[in-house]
C-alpha positions in Angstrom: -46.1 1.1 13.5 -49.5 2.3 12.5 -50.5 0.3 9.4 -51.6 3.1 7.4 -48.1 4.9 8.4 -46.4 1.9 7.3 -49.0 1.7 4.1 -47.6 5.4 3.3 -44.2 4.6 3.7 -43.8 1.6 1.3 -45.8 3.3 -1.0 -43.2 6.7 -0.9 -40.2 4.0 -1.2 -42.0 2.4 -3.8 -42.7 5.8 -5.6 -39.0 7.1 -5.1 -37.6 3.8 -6.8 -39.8 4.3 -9.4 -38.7 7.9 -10.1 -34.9 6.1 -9.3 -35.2 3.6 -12.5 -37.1 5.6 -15.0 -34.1 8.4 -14.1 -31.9 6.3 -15.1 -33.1 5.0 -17.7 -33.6 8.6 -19.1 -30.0 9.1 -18.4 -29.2 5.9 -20.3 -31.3 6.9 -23.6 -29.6 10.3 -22.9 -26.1 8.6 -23.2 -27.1 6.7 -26.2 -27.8 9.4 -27.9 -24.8 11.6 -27.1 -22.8 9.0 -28.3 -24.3 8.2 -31.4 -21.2 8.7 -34.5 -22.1 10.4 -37.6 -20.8 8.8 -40.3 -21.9 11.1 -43.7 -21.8 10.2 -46.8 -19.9 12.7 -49.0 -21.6 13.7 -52.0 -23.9 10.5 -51.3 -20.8 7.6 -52.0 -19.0 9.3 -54.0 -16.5 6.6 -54.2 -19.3 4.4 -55.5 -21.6 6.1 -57.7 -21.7 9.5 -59.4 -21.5 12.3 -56.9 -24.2 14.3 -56.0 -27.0 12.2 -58.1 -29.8 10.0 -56.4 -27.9 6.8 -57.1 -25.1 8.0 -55.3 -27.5 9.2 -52.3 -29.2 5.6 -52.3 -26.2 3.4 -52.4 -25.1 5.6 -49.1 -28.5 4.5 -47.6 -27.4 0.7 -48.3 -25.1 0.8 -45.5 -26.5 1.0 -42.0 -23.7 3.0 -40.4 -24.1 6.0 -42.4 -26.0 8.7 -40.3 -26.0 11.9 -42.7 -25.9 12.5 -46.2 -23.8 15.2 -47.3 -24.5 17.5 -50.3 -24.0 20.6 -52.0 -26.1 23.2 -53.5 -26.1 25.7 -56.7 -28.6 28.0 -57.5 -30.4 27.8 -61.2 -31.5 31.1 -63.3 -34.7 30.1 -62.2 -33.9 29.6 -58.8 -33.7 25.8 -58.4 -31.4 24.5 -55.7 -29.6 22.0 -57.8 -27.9 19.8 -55.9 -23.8 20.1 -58.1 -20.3 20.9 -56.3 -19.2 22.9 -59.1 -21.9 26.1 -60.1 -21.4 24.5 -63.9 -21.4 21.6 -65.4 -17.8 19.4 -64.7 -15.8 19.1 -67.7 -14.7 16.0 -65.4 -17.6 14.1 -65.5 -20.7 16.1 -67.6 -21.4 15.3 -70.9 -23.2 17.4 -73.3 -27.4 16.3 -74.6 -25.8 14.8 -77.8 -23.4 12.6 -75.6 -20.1 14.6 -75.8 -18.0 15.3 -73.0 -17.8 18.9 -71.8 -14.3 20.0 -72.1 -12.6 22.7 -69.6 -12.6 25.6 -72.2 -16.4 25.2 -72.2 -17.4 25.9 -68.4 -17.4 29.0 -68.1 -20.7 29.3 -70.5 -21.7 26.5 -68.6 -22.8 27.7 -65.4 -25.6 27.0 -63.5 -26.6 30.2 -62.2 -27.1 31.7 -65.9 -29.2 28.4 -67.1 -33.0 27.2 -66.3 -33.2 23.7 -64.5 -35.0 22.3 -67.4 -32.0 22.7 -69.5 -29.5 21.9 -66.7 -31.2 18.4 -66.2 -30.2 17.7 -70.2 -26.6 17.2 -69.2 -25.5 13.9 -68.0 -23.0 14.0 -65.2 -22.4 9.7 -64.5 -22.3 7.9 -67.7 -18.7 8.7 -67.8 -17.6 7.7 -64.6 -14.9 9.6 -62.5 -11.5 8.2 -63.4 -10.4 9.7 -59.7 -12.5 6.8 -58.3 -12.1 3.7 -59.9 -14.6 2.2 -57.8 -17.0 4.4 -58.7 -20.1 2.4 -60.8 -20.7 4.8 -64.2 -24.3 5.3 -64.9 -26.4 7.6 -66.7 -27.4 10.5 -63.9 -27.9 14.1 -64.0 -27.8 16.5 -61.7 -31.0 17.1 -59.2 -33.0 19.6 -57.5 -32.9 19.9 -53.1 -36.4 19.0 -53.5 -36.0 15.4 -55.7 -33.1 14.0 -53.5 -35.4 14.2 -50.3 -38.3 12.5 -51.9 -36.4 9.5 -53.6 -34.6 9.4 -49.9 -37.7 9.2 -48.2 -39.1 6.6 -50.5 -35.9 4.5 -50.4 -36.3 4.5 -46.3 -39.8 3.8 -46.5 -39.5 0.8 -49.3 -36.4 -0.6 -47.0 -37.4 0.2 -43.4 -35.1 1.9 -42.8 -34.5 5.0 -41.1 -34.5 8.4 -42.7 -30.9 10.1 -42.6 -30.2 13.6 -41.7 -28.6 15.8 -44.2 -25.6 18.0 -44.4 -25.9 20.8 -46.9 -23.5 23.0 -48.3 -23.6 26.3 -49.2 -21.4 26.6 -52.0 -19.9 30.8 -52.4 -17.3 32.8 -52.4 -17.1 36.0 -52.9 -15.6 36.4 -56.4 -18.5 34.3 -57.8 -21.4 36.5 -56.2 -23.4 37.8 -59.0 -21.4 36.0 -61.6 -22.0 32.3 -60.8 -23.9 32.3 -58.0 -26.9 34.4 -56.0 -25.1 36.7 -53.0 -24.7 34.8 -50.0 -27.8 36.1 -48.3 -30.1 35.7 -51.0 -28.3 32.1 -51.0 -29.4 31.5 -47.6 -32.8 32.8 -48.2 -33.5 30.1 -50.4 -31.8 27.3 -48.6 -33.9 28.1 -45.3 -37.3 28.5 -47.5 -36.5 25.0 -49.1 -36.0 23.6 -45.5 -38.8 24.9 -44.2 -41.0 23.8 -46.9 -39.9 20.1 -46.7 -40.2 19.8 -43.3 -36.6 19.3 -42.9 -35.6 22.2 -40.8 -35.1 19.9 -37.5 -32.8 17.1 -39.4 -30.1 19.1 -41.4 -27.5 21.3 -41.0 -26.3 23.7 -43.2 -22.4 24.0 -43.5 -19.8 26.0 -45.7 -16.5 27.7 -46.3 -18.2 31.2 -46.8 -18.3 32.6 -43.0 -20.8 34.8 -44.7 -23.2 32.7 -46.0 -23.6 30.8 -42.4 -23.9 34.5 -40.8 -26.5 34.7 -43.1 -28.3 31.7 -42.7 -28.3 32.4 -39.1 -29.6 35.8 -39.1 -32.8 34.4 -41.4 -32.5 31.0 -39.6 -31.5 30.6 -36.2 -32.7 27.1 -35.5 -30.9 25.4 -38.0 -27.5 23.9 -37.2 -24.6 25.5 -38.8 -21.1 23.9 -39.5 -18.3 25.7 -40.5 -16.1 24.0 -43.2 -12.4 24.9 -43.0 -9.2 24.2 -45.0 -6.9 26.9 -43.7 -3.9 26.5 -41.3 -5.5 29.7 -39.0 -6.3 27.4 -36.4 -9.8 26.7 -34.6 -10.2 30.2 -32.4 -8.9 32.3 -35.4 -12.1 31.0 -37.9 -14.5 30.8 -35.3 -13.5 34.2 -34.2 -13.5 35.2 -37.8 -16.8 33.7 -38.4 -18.4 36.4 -35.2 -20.1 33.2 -33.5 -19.8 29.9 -32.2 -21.0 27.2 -34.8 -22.4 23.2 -33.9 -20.5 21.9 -35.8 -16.4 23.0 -36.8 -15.3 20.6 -39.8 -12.0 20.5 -41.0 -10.2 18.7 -43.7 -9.1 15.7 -41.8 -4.9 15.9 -42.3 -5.6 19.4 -40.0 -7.1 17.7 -36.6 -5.4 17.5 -33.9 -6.5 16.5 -30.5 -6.3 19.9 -28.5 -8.5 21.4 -31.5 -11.0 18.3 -30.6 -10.8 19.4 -26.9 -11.3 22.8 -27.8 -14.0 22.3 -29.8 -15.7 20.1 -27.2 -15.1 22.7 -24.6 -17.1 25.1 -26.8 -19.8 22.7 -27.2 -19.0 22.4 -30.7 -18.8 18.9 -32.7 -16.1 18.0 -34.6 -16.3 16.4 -38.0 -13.4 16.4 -40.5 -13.2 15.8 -44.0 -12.9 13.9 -46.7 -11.3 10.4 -44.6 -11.4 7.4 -47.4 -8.9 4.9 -45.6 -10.0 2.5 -43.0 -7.0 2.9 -40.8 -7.5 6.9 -41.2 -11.4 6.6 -40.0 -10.3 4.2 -36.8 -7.2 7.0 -36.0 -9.8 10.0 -35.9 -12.3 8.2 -34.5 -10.2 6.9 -31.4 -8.9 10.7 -30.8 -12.6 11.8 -30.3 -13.7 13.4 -33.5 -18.0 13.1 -33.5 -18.0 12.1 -36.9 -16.7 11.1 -40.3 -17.2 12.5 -43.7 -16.6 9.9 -46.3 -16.5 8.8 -50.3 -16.4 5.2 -48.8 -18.9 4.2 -46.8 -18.1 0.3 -47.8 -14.7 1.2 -46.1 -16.3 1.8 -42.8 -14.6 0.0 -39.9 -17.6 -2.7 -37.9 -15.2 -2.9 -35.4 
């Protein structure tokens, strides 16, 4: 054979395994990252530390597994996302400025949509612990904005090396509270996606909720932002999604209503599925051996390393 023939040809073989191994290595990162599980903390570690405060978000962080952070939003008078489950301050777990606890009757003039954040941050909502969880560490922590749980999240990952998480961010509405205790769902979303936007954050959350409105919304002002719908209903998975109008990333059920033909469907839609809230060990390894994509928890120390 001519040597520059033979020159070309080793060269081509040489060439083609190249492209051969750095395909395949592609395809492996490709797999990695497909099968990567996303453990969320719910409400931070709720099981650990007061919900929805920065201590509760940074004690999540201490565990490696955990993926996601999961939170949820009201909206202030002055249009603060403050990061609370409840649009008022918990007669479960609030205390007044002078150190009393809020009692039920006095909620309803309590609500976070009729207050500035100034006065909002007053309240303390862990000093008195959550008798629900009795692993939960009391400590004085109020209630904070979108915008301070990223920062001190950022910092935390930076100080440790480690990471920084995703975030899973609920809309919290329905329609009886529109106007009353909170914004309407698409002035809701408005703010949610200008928040995102202005942290940078728009690529590394997902924005999930109950309200089939508010994620219509958020998609309409939004469409790059990953949407998860939250469900607790026995309809089924193609009655909410066909309720919804559109196919969500993410479908995320309460945990007792997954069953393994909804996970095939949902995978089959190219949908994730994440249930909710799973705080036993045994519970976590059941789901996660069906399939589910990932695990929203109160206990990330009860996360199985196996």
């Amino acid at each position: 054979m001519n040597k520059s023939i033979l020159t070309l040809c080793l060269a081509l073989l040489l060439c083609g395994g190249g492209y051969a191994q750095a395909k395949t290595q592609e395809d492996r990162k490709m797999a990695k990252e497909d099968i990567v599980f996303d453990w969320q903390g719910h409400r931070g570690a709720r099981g650990l530390a007061p919900e929805n405060t920065i201590p509760a978000f940074l004690r999540a962080l201490e565990f490696p597994e955990i993926v996601t952070l999961e939170l949820d939003l009201a909206v202030s008078a002055d249009e603060q996302l403050v990061v609370s489950h409840e649009p008022w301050l918990s007669a479960s777990i609030c205390a007044h400025p002078d150190g009393s606890a809020v009692l039920p009757e006095e909620e309803e003039n309590l609500l976070i949509f009729k207050r500035a954040y100034l006065e909002i941050q007053e309240y303390d909502c862990g000093a008195r612990g959550n008798p629900r969880f009795p692993e939960q560490e009391a400590q004085s922590a109020h209630k904070p904005t979108l915008d301070v749980v990223v920062k001190a999240v950022e910092e935390f990952c930076e100080s440790r090396g480690r990471e920084i998480p995703l975030f899973n961010i609920e809309i919290k509405s329905q329609p009886e509270w529109d106007g009353v205790k909170t914004p309407s769902p698409e002035r809701f979303a408005q703010l949610v996606a200008d928040k995102l936007r202005e942290l940078e954050m728009e690529e590394r959350a997902c924005v999930q909720s109950f309200d089939p409105r508010a994620l219509r919304a958020m998609r309409a002002i939004a469409p790059n932002i990953t949407l998860a719908l939250l469900v607790e209903n026995l309809k089924g998975l193609d009655a909410n999604v066909t309720s919804l109008g559109f196919v969500p990333s993410v479908y995320s059920p309460y945990y007792k209503l997954v069953r393994p033909s909804a996970i095939r469907k949902a995978h089959q839609m190219n949908m994730k599925i994440i249930p909710w809230t799973v705080n036993e060990t045994t519970q976590m390894k059941r789901l996660k051996a069906m399939g589910v994509d990932g695990i929203i928890t109160d206990y990330p120390n009860r996360i199985p390393r196996d």
